[in-house]
LUMDO-841134 format. One record per atom (N, C-alpha, C, O): residue in three letters; x, y, z. Coordinates in steps of 0.05 Angstrom, whole numbers, plus 5000, padded with zeros to 4 digits. Layout:
ALAXYZ
...
END
This chain:
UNK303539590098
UNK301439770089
UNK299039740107
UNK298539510115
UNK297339950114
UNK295039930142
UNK292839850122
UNK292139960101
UNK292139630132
UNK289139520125
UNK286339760126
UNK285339830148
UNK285739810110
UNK283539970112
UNK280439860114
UNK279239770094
UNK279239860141
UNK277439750147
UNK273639810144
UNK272839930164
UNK272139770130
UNK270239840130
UNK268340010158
UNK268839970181
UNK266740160149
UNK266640330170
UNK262940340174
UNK261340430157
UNK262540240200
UNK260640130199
UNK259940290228
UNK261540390244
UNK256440300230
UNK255940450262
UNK257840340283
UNK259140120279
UNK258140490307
UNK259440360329
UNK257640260341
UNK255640390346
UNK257740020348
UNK256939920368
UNK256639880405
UNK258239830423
UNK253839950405
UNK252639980433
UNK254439870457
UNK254939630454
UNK255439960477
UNK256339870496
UNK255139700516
UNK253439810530
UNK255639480519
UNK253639260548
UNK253039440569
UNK255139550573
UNK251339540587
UNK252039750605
UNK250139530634
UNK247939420631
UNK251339530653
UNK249739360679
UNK249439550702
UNK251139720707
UNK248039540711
UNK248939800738
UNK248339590762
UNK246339450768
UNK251339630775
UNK251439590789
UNK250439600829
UNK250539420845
UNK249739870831
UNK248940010852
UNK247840260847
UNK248440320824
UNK246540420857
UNK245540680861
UNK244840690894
UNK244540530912
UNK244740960890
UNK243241050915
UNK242341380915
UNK241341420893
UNK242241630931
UNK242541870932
UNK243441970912
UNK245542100917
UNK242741980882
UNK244342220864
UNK247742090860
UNK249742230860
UNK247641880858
UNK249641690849
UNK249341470835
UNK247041380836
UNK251141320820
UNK250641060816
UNK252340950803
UNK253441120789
UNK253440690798
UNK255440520791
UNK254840370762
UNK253440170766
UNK255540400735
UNK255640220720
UNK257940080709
UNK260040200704
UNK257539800704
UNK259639630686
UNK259839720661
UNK257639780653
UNK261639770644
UNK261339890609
UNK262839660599
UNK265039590607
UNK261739540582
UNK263539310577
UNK262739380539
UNK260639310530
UNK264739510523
UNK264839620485
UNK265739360481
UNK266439220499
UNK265839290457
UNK266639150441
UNK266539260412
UNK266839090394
UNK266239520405
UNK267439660387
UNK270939690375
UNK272939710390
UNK270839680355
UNK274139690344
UNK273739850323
UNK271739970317
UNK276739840307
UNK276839980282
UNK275139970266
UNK275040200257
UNK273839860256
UNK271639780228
UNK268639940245
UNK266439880237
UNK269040080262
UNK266340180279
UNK267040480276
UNK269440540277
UNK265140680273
UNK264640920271
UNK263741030300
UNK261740950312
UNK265341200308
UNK264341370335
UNK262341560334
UNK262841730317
UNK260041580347
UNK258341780349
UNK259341890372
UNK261041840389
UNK256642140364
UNK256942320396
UNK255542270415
UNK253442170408
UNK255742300438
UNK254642250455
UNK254842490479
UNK256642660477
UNK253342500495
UNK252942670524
UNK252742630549
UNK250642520556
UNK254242680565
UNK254742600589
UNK251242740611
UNK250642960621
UNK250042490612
UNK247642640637
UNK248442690661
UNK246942820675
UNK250542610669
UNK251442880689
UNK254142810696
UNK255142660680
UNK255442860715
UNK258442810722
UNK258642540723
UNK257242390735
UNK260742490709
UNK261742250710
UNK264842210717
UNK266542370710
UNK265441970731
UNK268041850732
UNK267541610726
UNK265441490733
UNK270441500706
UNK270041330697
UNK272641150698
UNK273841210678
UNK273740990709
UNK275840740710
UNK276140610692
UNK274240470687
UNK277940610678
UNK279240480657
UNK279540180659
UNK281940190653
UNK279239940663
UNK279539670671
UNK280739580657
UNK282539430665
UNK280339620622
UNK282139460605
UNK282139460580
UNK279939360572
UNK283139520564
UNK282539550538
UNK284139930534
UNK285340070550
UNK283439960510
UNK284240250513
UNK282840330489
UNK282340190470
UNK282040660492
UNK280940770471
UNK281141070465
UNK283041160479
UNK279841290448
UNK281141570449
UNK278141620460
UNK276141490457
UNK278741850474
UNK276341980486
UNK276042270481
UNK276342400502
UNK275442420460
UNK275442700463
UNK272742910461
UNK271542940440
UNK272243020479
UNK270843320491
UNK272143550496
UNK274543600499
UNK270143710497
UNK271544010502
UNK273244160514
UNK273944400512
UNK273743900532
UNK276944010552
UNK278643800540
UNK279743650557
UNK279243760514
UNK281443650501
UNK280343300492
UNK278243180495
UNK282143240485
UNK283442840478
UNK284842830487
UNK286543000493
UNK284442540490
UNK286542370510
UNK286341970502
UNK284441810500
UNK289141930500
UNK288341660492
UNK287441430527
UNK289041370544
UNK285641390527
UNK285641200553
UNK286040930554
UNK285540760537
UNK287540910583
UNK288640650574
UNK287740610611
UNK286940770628
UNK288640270610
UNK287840150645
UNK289240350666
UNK291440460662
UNK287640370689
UNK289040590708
UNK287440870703
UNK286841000723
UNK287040940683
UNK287241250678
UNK283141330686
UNK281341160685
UNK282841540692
UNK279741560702
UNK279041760670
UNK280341920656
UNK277041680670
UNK275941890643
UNK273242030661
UNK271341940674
UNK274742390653
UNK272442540676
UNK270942660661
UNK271942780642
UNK268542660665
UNK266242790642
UNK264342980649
UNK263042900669
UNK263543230639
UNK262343390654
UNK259943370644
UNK259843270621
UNK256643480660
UNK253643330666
UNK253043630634
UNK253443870634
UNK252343500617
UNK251843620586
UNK253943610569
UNK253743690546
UNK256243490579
UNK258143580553
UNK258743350538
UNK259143120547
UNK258743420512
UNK258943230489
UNK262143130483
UNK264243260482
UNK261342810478
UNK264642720478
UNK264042490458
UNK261742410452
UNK266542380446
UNK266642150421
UNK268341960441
UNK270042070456
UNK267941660440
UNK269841470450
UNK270741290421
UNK268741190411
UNK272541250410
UNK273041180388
UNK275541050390
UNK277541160398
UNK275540760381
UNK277240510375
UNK278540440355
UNK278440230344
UNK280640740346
UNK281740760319
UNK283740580311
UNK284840550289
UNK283840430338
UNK286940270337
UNK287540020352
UNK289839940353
UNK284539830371
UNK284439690371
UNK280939710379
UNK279239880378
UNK281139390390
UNK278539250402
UNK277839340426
UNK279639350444
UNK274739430433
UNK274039430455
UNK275839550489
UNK278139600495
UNK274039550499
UNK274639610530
UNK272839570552
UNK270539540545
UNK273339570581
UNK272739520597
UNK272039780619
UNK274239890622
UNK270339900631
UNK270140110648
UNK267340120667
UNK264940100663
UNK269540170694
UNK266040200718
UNK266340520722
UNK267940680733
UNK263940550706
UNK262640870705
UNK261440960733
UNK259440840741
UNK262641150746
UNK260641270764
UNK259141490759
UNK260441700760
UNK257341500755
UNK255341800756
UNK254541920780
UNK254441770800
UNK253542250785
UNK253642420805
UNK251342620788
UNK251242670764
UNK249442710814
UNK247742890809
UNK248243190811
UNK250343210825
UNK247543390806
UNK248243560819
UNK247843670850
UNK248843810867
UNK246143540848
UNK245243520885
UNK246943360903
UNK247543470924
UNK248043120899
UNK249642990913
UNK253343090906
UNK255243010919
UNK253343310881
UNK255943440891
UNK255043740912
UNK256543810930
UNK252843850907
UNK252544010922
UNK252843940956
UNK254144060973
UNK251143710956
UNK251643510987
UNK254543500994
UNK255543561015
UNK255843410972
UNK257743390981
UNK259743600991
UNK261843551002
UNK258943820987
UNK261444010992
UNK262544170968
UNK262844410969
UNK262744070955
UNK263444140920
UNK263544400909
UNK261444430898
UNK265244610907
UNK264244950893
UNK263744850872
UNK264644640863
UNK261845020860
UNK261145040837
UNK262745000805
UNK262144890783
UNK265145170817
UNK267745060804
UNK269444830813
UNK271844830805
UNK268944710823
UNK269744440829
UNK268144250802
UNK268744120782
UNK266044320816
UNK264544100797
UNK264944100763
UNK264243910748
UNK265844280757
UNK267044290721
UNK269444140725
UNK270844210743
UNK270143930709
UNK272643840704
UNK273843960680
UNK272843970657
UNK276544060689
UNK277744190676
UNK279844100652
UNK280744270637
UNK280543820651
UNK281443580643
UNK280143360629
UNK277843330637
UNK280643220613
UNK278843010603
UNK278842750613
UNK277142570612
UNK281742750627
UNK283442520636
UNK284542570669
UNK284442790680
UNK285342340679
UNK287442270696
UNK289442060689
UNK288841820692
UNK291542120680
UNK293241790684
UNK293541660696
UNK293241750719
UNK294141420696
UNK295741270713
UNK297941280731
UNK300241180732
UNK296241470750
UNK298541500773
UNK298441360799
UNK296641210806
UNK300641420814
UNK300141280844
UNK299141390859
UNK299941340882
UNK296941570855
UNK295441660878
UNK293141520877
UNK291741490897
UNK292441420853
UNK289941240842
UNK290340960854
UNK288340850862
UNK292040860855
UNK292540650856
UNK289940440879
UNK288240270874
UNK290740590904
UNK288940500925
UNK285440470918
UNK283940280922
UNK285140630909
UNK282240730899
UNK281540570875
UNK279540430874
UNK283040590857
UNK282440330831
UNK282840050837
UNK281439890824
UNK284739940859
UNK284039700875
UNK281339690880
UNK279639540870
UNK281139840893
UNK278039850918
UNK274739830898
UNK272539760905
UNK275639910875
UNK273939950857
UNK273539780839
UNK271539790824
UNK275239580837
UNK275639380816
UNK274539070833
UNK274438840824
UNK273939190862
UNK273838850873
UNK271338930882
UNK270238770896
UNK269539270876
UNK266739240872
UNK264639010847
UNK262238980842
UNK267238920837
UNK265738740809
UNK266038430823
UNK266038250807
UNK266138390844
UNK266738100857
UNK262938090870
UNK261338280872
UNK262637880874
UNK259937840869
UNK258637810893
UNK256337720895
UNK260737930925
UNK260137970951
UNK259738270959
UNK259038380980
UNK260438360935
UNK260238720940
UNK257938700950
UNK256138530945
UNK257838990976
UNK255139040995
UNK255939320983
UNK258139410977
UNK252739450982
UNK252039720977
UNK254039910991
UNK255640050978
UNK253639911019
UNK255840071039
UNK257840121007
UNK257840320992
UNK259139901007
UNK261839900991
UNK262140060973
UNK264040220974
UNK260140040950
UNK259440180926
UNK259440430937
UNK260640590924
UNK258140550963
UNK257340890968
UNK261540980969
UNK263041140957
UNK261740820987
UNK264140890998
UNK266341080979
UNK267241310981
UNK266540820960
UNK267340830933
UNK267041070911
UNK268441160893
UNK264641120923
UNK262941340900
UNK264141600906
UNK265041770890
UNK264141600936
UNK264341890952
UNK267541870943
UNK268642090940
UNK268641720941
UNK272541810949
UNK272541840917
UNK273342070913
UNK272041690893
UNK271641720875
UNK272142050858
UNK273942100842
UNK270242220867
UNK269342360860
UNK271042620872
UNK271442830860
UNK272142530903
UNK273542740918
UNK275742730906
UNK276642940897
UNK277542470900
UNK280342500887
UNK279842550866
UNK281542700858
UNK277642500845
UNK278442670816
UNK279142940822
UNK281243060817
UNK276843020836
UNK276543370837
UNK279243520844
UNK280143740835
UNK280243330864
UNK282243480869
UNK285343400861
UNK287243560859
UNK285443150857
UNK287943110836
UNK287743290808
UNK289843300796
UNK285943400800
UNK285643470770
UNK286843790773
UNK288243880755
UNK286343900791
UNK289344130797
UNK291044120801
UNK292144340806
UNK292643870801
UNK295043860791
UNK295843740765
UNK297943620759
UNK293643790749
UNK293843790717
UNK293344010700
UNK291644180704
UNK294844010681
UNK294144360663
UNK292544200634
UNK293143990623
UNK290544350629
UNK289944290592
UNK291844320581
UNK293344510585
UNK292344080560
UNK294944070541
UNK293644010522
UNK291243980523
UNK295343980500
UNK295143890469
UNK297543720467
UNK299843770471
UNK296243480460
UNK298443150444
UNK300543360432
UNK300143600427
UNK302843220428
UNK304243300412
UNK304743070393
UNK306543090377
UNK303242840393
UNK303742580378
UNK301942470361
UNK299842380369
UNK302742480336
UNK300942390316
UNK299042160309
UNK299841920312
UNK297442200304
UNK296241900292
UNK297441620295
UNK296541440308
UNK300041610278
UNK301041390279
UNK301941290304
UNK301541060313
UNK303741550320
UNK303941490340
UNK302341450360
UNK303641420381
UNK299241430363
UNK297541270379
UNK297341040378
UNK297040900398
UNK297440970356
UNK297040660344
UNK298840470347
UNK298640220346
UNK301740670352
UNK304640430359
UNK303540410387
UNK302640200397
UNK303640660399
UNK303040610431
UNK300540460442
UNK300440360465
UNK298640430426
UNK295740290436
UNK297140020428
UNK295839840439
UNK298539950419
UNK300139670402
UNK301239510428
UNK300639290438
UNK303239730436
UNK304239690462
UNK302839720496
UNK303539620518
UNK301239830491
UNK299139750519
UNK297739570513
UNK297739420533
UNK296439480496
UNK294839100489
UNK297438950498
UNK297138850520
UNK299338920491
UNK301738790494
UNK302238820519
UNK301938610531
UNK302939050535
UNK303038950569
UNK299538820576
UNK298538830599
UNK298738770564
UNK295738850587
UNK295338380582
UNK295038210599
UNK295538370554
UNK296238120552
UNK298237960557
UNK297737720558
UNK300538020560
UNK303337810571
UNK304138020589
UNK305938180586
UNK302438010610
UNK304338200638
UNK306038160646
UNK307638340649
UNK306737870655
UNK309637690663
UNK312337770638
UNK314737790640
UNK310837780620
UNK314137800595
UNK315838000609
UNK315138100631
UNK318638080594
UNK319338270620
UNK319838490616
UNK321038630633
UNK318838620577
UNK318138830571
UNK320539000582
UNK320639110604
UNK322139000568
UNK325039200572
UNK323839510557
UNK321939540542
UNK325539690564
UNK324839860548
UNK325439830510
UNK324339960492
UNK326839690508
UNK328639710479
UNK326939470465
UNK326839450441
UNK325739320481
UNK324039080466
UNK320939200465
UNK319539090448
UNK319839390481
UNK317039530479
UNK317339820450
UNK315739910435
UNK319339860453
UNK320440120430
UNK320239870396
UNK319439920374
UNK321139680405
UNK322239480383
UNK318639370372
UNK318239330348
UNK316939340388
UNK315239330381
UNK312739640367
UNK310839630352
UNK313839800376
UNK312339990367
UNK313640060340
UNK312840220324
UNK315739900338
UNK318340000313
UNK319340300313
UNK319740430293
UNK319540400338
UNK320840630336
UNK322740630359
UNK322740500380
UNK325140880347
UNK327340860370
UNK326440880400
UNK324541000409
UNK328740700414
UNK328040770444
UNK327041090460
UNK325141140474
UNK329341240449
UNK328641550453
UNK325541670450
UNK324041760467
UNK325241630414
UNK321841760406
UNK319741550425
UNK317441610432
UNK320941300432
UNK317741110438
UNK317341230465
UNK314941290470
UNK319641300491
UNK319341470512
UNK317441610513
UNK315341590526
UNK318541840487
UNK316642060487
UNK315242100479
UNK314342330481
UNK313941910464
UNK311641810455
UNK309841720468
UNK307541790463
UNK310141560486
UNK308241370512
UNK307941590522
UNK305641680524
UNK310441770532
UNK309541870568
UNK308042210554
UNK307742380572
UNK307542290530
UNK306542440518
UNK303342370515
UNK301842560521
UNK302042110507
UNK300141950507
UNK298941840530
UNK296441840533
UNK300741730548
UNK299341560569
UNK299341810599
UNK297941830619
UNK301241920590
UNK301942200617
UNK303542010642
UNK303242070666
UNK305041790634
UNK307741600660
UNK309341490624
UNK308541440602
UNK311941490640
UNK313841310628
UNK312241030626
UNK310340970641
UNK313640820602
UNK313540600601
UNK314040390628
UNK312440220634
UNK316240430642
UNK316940300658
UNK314940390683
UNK314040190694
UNK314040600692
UNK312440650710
UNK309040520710
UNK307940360725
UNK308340640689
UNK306640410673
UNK306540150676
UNK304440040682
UNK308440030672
UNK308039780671
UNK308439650705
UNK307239460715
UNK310939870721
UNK310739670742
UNK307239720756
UNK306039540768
UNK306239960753
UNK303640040763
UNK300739880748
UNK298339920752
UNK301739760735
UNK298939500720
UNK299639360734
UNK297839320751
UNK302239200739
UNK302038930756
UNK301438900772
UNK300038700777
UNK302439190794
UNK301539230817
UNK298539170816
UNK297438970825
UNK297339360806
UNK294139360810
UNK293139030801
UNK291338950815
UNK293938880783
UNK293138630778
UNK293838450799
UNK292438240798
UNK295938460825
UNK296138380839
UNK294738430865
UNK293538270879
UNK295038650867
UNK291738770888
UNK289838620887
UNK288638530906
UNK289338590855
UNK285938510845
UNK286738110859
UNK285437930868
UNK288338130856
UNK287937810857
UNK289037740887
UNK289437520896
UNK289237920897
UNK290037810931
UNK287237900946
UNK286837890970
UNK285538000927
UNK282638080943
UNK281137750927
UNK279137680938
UNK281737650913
UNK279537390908
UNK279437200927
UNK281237150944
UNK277037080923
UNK276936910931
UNK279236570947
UNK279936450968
UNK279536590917
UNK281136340917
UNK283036440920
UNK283736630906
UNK285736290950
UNK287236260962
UNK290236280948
UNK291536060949
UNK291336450937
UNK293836450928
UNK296336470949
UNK295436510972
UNK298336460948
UNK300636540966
UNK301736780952
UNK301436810927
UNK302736940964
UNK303537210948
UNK305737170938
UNK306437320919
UNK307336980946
UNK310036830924
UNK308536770890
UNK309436860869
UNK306836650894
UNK305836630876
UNK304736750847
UNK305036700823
UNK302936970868
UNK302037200853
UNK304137360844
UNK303837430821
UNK306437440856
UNK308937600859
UNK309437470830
UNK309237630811
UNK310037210825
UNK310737090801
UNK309337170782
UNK310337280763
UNK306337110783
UNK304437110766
UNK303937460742
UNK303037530720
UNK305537570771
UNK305237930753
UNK306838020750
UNK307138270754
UNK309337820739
UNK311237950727
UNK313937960749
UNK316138000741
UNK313337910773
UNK315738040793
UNK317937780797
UNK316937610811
UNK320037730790
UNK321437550789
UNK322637500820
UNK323437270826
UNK322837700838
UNK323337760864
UNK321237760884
UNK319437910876
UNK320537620911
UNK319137700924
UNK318137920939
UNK316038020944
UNK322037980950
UNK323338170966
UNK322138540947
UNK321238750957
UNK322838460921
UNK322238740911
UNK319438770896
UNK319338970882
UNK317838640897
UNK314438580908
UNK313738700921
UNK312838920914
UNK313938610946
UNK313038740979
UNK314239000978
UNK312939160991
UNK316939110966
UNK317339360970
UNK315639510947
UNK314039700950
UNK316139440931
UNK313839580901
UNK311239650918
UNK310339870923
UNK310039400927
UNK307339460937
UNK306439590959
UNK304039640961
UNK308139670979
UNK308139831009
UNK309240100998
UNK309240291014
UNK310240130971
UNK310740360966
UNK308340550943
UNK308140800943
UNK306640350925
UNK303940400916
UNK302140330932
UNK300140430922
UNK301540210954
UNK298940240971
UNK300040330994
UNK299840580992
UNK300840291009
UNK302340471031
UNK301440151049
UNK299840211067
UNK301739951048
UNK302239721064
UNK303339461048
UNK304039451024
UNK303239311062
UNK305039031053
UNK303438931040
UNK301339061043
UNK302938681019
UNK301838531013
UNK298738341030
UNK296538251024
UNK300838391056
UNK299938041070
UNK297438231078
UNK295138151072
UNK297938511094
UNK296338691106
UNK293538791082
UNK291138791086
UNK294738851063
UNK293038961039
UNK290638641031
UNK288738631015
UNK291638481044
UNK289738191032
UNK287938231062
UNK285538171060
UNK288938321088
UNK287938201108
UNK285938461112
UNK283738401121
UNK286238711107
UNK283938941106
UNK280838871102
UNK279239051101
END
């Protein structure tokens, strides 16, 4: 039986900014809102992209809902009103970029460009490179250059990955967010487990068949794609730190029981090897 939780304001998001410059700028979003928290509305002051880092939540505005989860960019257009709401777990993690209308005009941008037509991007492999690159702006040697860099490609791949997306409508109910938000906490905390498909279905308690079409209806990738594309990116993130790992290591550390099919996973989501992607 679902615990029915008192319903109380949502709570303010930590917000840090990281960089600005020209009609741009970079913030940390760090919620700690959950179920027992009430979503307000809120308004986007001007274009935003936004990186999903961790945690997952629903996000819906006038070009639809969408449940977000790590990987996926949440695109927001400069006036339009949207709810972020934690119907089904705790908190999240996200580096917000904002854009003026002057620095999309700078940039090149039609006018119809600059409307996002989408609310979302998933977690796909065209992101991959770019959500690396973006995630090791939170390392505490980031130089400004970096942050601009970031901002500008940011902004060009939303615009133009998002035509190869149509406005849809979920076809998946309530409940079924809540098995699936069940099961992305679950990869995002034991990445290494080895998450079969029939043991991630077993956790949402629904058949293998409906939990498929359930995830890849919600998240917009299969389970298995999904998951090998978190590790990946968690292994990126950690061959850019500091401290000295061996990629045998790491290879272990995210799940990959193989070294050999590591290095191929990863030259096939970044378009180079490991050793190369650490030495960039």
């Amino acid at each position: 039986m679902k615990e029915h939780l008192p319903i109380t304001d949502c709570k303010a998001p930590q917000t840090h900014l990281l960089a600005a410059g020209a009609g741009w700028s970079v913030h940390d979003f760090v919620c700690t809102a959950g179920p027992g928290d009430r979503a307000f509305e809120e308004q986007h002051s001007g274009t935003s992209v936004a990186v999903v880092l961790s945690g997952s939540f629903q996000y819906r505005t006038s070009t639809g809902s969408e449940l977000m989860s790590p990987g996926s960019l949440l695109l927001g257009n400069s006036g339009e009103a949207f709810t972020c709401g934690h119907e089904h777990a705790t908190g999240d993690r996200c580096l917000a970029f904002h854009y003026s209308e002057e620095f999309l005009e700078h940039a090149g941008l039609s006018s119809q460009c600059r409307r996002f037509r989408v609310p979302r991007i998933p977690a796909i492999r065209p992101l991959s490179p770019l959500i690396a690159g973006a995630t090791a702006l939170l390392r505490s040697d980031a130089e400004p250059p970096d942050f601009e860099e970031i901002a500008w490609k940011m902004i060009d791949t939303a615009t133009h990955l998002q035509d190869g997306l149509a406005r849809r409508r979920s076809t998946s109910d309530p409940a079924a967010c809540a098995r699936v938000t069940r099961v992305l906490r679950a990869i995002e905390a034991e990445l290494d487990a080895p998450h079969t498909l029939r043991d991630l279905a077993a956790r949402a308690r629904l058949s293998p068949w409906h939990f498929l079409r359930c995830f890849q209806d919600l998240t917009g990738t299969t389970p298995r794609q999904y998951l090998l594309r978190t590790r990946l990116r968690r292994a990126a993130t950690r061959l850019r730190e500091e401290t000295p790992r061996t990629i045998l290591d790491i290879a272990f550390e995210c799940g990959f029981g193989d070294v050999s099919n590591f290095n191929r996973a990863f030259r096939a989501e970044f378009g180079r090897s490991p050793r190369a992607f650490r030495a960039a």
